[in-house]
N, C-alpha and C positions, 0 to 999 in steps of 0.2 A: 530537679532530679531527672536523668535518663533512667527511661523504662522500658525493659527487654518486653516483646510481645510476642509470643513464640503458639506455634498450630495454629496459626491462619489460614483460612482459604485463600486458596489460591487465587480466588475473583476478588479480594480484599483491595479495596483502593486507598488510597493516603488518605481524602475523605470521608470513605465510612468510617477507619480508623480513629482523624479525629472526632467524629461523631459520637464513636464510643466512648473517649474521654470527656470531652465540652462538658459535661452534666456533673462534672467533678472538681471540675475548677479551669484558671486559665490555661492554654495550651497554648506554648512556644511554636513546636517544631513535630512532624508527625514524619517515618520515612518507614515505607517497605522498600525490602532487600529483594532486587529484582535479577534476574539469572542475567548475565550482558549477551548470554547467544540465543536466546530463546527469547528474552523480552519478557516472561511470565516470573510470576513471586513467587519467591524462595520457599514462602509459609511462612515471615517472622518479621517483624521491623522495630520500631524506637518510638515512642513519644517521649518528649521532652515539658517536663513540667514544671515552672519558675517552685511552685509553692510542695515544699515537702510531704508538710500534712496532706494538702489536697492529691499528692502522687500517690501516698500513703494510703488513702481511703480509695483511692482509684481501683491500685492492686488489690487489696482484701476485698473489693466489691467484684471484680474481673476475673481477678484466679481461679481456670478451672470453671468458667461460666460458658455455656453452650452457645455458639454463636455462629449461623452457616454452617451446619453439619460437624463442628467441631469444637472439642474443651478448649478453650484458648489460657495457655501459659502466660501470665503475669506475673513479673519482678524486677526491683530493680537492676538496671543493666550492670553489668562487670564492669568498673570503672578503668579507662585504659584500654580497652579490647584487649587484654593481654589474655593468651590461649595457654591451653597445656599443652608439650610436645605431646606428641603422638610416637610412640613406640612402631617401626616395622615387624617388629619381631626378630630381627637380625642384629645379633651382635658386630660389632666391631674392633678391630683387631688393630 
């Protein structure tokens, strides 16, 4: 299962990251979303976990748990990255 990790510190490394999950089961694959002009994290990234239940118990242990000065957002990721547009506000004609 991908897992959105969202309100991270910004000192947040790949890491600590998987550090935070290891205690919950195996972990695949661990990424902060890093800015490409600044070099510094976004605040949010992915762990990836082969075992559902153990993703499963991860998020309801992690969501919203205080971690470096912030509640960190736990759930599963949006399968696809598919977004919602975004309205300008401007009609089109």
């Amino acid at each position: 299962m991908n897992i959105y990790v969202g309100n991270l510190s910004y000192n947040i490394t790949e890491d600590s990251l998987r550090s935070m999950f290891e205690e919950f089961g195996e972990i695949e694959s661990t990424k902060v979303i890093m800015d490409r002009f600044t070099g510094r994290s976004k605040g949010f990234g992915f762990v990836e976990m082969p075992s559902n239940s153990e993703a499963d118990q991860a998020i309801k242990a992690l969501n919203g748990k205080f971690i470096e000065g912030r509640n960190i957002k736990v759930n599963q990721a949006n399968p696809g990255g598919k977004r919602s547009r975004r309205s300008s506000g401007r009609r089109r004609y």
